[in-house]
C-alpha positions as CSV (number, residue, x, y, z in Angstrom):
1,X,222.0,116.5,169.8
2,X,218.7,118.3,170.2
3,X,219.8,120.8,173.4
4,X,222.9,121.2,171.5
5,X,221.2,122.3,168.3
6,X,219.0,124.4,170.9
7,X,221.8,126.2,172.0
8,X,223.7,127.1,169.3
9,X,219.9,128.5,168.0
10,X,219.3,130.9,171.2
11,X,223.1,131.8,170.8
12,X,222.6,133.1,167.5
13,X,219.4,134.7,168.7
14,X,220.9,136.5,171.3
15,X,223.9,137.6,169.3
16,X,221.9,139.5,167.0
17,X,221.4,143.6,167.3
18,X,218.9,144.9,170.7
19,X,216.4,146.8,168.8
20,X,216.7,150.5,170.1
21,X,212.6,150.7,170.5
22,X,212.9,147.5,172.8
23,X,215.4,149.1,174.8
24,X,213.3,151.9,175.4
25,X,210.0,149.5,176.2
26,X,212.2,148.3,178.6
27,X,213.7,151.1,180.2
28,X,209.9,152.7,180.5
29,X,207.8,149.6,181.2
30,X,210.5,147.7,184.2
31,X,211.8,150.2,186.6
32,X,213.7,147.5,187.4
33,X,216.3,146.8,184.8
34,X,217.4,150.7,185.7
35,X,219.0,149.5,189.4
36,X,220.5,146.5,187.9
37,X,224.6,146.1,187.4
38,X,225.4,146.7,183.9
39,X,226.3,143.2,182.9
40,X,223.6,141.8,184.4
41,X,221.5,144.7,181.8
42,X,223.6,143.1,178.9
43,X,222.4,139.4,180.1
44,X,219.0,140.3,180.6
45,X,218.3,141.8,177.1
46,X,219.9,138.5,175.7
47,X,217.3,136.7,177.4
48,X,214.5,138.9,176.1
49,X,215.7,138.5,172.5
50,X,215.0,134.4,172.9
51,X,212.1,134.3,175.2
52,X,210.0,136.7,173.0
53,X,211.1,134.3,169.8
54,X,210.1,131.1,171.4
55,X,207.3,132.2,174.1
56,X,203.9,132.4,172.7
57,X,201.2,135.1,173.3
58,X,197.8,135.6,173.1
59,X,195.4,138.8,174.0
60,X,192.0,138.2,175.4
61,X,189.3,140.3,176.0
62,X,189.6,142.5,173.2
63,X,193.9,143.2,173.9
64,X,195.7,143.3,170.3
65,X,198.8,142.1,171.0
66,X,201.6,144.8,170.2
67,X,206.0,144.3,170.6
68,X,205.7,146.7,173.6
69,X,203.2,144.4,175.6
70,X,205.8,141.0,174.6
71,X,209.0,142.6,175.6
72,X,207.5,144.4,178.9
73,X,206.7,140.4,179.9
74,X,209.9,139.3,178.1
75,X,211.8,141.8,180.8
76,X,209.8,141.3,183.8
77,X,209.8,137.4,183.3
78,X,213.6,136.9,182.6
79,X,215.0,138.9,185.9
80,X,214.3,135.5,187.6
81,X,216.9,133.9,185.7
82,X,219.8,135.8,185.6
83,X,223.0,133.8,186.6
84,X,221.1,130.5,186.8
85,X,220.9,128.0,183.8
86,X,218.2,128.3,182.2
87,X,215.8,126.5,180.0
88,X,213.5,129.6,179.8
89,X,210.7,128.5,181.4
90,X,210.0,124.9,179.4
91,X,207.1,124.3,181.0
92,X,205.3,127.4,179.9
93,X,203.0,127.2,176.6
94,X,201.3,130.1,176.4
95,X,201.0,133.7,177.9
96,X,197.5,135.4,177.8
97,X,197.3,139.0,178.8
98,X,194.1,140.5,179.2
99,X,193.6,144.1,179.2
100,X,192.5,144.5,182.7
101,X,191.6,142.8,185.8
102,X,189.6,139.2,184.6
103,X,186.9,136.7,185.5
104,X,187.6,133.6,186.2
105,X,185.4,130.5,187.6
106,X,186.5,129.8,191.1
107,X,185.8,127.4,194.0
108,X,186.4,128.8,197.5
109,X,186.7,126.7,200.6
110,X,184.5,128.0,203.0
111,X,184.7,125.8,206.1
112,X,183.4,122.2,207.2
113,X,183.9,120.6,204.2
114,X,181.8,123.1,202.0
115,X,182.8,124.2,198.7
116,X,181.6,127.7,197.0
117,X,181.8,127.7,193.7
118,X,181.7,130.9,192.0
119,X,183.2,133.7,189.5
120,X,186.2,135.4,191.0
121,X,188.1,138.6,189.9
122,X,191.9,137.9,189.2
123,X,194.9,139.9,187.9
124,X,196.9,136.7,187.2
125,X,197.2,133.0,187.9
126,X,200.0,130.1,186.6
127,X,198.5,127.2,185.3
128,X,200.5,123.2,185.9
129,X,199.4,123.0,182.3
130,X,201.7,125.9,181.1
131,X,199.7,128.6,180.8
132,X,200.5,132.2,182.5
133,X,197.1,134.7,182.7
134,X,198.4,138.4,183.2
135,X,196.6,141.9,183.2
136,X,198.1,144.2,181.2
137,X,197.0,147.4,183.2
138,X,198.7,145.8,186.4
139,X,201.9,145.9,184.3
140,X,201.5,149.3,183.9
141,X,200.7,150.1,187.4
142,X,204.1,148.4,188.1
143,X,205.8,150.1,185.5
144,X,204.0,153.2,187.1
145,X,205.2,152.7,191.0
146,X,201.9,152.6,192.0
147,X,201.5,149.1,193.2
148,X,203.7,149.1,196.3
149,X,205.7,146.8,195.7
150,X,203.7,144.1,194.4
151,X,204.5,142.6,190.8
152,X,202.3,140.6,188.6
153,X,204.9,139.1,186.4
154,X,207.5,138.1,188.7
155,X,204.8,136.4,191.0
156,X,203.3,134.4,188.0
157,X,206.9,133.1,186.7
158,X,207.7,132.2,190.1
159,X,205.4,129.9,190.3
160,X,206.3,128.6,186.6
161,X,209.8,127.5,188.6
162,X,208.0,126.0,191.4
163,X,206.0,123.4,189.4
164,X,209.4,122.9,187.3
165,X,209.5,119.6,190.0
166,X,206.0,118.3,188.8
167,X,204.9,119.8,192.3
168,X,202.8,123.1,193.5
169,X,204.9,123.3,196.8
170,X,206.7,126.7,197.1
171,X,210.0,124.4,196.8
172,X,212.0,124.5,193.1
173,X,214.3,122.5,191.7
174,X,217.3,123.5,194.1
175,X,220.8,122.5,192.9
176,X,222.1,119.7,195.4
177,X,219.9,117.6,197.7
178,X,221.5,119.5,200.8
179,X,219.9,122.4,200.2
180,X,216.5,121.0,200.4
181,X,216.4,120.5,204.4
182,X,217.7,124.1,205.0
183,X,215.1,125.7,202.1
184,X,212.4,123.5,203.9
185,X,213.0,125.4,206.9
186,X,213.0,128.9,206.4
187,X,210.8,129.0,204.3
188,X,208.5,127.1,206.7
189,X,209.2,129.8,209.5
190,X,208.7,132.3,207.4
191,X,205.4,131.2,206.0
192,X,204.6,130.9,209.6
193,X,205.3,134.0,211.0
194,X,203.3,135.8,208.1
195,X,200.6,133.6,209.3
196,X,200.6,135.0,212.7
197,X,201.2,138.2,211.3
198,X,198.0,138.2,209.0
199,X,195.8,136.6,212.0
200,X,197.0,139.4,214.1
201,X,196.7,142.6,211.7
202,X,200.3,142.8,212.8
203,X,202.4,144.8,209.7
204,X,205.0,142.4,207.4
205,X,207.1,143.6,203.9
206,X,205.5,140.7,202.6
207,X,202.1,140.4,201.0
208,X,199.6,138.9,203.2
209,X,198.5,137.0,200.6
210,X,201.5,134.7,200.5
211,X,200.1,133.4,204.0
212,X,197.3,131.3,201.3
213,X,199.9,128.1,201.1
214,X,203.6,127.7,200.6
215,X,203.3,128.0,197.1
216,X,201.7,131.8,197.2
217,X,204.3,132.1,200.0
218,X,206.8,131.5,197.4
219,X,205.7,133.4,194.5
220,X,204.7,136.1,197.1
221,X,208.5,136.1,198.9
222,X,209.8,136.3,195.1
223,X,208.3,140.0,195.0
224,X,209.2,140.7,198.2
225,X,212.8,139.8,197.2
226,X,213.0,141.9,194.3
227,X,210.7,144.9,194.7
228,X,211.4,145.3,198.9
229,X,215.1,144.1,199.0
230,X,216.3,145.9,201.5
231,X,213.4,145.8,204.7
232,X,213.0,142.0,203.3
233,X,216.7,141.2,204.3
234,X,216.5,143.4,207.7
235,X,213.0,141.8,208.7
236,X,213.9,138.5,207.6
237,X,217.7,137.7,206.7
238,X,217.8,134.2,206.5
239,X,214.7,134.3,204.3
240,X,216.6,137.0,201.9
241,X,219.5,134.7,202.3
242,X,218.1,131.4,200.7
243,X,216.2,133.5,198.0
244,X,219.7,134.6,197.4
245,X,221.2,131.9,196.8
246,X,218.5,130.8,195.0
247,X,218.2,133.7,192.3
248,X,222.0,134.3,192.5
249,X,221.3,137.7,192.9
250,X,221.2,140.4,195.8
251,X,218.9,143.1,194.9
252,X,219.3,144.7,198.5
253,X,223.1,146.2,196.7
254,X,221.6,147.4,193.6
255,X,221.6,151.3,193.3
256,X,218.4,152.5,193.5
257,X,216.7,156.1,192.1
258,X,217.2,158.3,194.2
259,X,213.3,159.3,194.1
260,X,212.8,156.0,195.5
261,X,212.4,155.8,199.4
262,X,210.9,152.8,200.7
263,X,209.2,153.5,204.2
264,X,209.5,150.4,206.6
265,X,206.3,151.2,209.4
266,X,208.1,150.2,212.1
267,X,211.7,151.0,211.1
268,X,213.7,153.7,209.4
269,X,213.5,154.2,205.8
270,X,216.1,153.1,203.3
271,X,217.0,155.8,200.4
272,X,220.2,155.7,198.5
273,X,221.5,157.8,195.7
274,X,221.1,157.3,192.2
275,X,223.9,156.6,189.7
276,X,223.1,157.0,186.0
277,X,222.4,154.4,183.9
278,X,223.9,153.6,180.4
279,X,222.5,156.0,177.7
């Protein structure tokens, strides 16, 4: 009774008029929703219209809280679950967005056994507990193209589905139990490799950082397979492939600006044409 009460809610939610000024938050703050098909545009800013109803958010460190900084999150957030049922995230409790990069208490392992403790400087972390830290100027270095690839929110959420299990693995809930043994192992090689690759200053599309554990791998790969779709799938298909199936989505097809040229180090670079986007 309750989920279907639930629905019927977020269906009259999403139902309702976009508001013109989020469109525009949107279309300045997420590069992103520009390259994506149209209906998948249309689904997305349904999803904004519930999460930003039912998510709460809180500013820290002196941020007051404004509809541009809730939608930009709203947007970024709800690209991970286009095409996928969704319960938007029901783990997550609250959002705090601080207006630049944080500190945070921290304990560092430093080798035989020892433990540092300390104060660390972070952009964003996912809590088990439901809780989502983001820096709002990071957003707008995303929003800005000046982060190379790398973004905050979709990093953060990603991890929000990988503790949907209970567990902090860099494994979600995957639909079917025979899709578990093949996930285990790509992703396993993967992580791998970008192990080697990080020990041996050798160059990779992902983030070096996802070489911490499986579940940085994860949120890490998540980036990777949104922001650098198309040297992601040439460097490493079958990694594209299950993050594909996944996120029932294939970035690597959508049109990108035509401004855009992503430079592969060791390979050619990939530039398409723009098409325009709906007005």
């Amino acid at each position: 009774m309750f989920g279907f009460l639930r629905r019927r809610r977020r269906d009259r939610i999403r139902s309702r008029p976009f508001p013109d000024e989020w469109l525009r938050v949107i279309r300045r703050n997420v590069p992103m929703f520009g390259r994506l098909p149209e209906a998948d545009r249309r689904e997305l800013l349904g999803h904004v219209q519930v999460f930003v109803v039912e998510k709460n958010y809180e500013g820290c460190g002196g941020l007051e809280l404004t509809e541009e900084i809730r939608v930009t999150i709203a947007a970024a957030a709800c690209i991970l679950l286009l095409h996928r049922r969704t319960d938007y995230f029901p783990g997550l409790i609250t959002i705090l967005v601080y207006p630049d990069a944080y500190v945070a208490p921290a304990t560092t392992h430093i080798g035989g056994g020892i433990l540092m403790e300390g104060d660390q400087i972070r952009l964003g972390e996912a809590w088990k507990g439901g809780v989502v830290v983001v820096s709002w100027r990071d957003l707008m270095e995303t929003a800005a193209g000046r982060d190379d690839g790398r973004n905050l929110v979709l990093h953060e959420f990603a991890h929000l589905l990988d503790m949907e299990d209970g567990a902090v693995d860099g494994t979600p809930v995957l639909e079917g139990r025979g899709r578990y043994a093949r996930w285990s192992s790509v992703m396993e090689h993967a992580f791998e490799r970008l192990r080697r690759d990080r020990a041996l200053g050798r160059y990779s599309v992902l983030d070096k950082y996802g070489a911490t554990d499986p579940a940085e791998f994860f949120a890490v790969a998540t980036e990777a397979f949104f922001e650098k779709a198309a040297p992601l799938r040439r460097r490493h298909p079958e990694l594209y492939e299950e993050l594909a199936a996944f996120y029932r989505q294939d970035p690597a097809r959508w049109d990108r600006p035509a401004s855009l040229v992503l430079v592969d180090p060791e390979g050619d670079e990939d530039e398409v044409p723009a098409v325009e986007g709906p007005s």
